[in-house]
N, C-alpha and C positions, 0 to 999 in steps of 0.2 A: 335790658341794661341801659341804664341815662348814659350819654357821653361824657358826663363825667365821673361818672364809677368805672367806664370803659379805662378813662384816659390813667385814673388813680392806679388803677389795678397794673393796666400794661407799664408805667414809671417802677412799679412795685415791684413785676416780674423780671425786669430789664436788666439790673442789679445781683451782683452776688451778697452784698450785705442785706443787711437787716436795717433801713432806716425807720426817721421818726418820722411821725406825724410833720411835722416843720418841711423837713427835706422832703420827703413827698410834695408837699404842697409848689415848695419853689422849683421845682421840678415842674407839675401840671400847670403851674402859671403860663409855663412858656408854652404850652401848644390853646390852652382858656386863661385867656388875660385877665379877663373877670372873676376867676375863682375867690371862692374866699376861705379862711382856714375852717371853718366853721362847719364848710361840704366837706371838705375834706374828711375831717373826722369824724360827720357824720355816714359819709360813702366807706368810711374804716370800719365803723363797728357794724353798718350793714355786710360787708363782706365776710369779717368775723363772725358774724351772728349765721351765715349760709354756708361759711366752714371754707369760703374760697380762700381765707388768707388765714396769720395765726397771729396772735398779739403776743410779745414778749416783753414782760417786766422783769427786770434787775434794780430790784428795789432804788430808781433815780424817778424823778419825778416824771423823765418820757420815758413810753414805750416804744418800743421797738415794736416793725413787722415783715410779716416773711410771706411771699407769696406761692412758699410751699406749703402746703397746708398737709400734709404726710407727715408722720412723724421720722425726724431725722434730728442731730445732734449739731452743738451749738460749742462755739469759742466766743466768750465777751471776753474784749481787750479793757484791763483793768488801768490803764494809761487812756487812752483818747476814746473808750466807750463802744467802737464799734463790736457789730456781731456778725461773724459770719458760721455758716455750715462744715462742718467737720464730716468728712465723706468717711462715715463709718457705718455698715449695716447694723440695723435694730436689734439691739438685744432682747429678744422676747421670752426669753428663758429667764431672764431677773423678772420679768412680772408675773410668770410662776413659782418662781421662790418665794416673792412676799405674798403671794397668795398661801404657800404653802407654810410659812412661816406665821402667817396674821389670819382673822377673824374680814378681812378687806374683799369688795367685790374691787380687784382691779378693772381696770379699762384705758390705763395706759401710763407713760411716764417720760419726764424729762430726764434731759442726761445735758451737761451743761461745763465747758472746762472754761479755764481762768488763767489770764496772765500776759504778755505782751504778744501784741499784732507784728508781725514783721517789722512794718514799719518803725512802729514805736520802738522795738529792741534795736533796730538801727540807727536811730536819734541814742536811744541810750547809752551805746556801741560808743559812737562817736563822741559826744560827751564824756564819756568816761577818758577814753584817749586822749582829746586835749587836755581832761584834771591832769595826768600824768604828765604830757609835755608841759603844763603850767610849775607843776612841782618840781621836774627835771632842771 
């Protein structure tokens, strides 16, 4: 493993979210000043490609990654984009239903919820309260 797939991976795993390609990079700048984004996402899809990380699209133009590579479930914050882990054990029984139900060789599947980050509902929270004191 080069030191800079070391360094991508460890920034990667450090994290409870799921970043992009971008923040990874301004991240591993700071321990390889030289990087460029270029290793980066080439040190990304080698990881992807050996199964050590997972790529995550939500149809935006970046992806997301996760340096669990298990399957486990996901919250994208429909306000400010972030994604993190929903600590919920694998439902392996839906993938013998659609097996059971369909002509399909399963082999596995996403599960995927939607809607404000804490954070965001809290920004929202609070906007919402001054409309009212503005109207009051």
């Amino acid at each position: 493993m080069t030191r800079q797939k070391k360094v991508i991976l460890d920034v990667l795993r450090s994290v409870n979210t799921h970043p992009t390609a971008e923040w990874i990079y301004q991240e591993a700048k700071r321990e390889i000043p030289g990087l460029s984004l270029g290793t980066v996402y080439r040190n990304l899809n080698l990881l992807r490609e050996n199964g050590e990380i997972k790529e995550l699209s939500y149809g935006s133009d970046q992806s997301h990654f996760d340096g669990r590579p298990k399957n486990h479930y996901h919250f994208c914050c429909t306000e400010c984009g972030q994604v993190f882990d929903v600590p919920l054990p694998v439902l392996k029984t839906i993938e013998r239903k659609a097996k059971a139900v369909s002509n399909f060789q399963i082999t596995g599947h996403r599960l995927e919820f939607y809607g404000l980050c804490e954070e965001c509902r809290q920004k929202e929270d609070k906007a919402d309260e001054e409309d009212e004191e503005d109207s009051a």
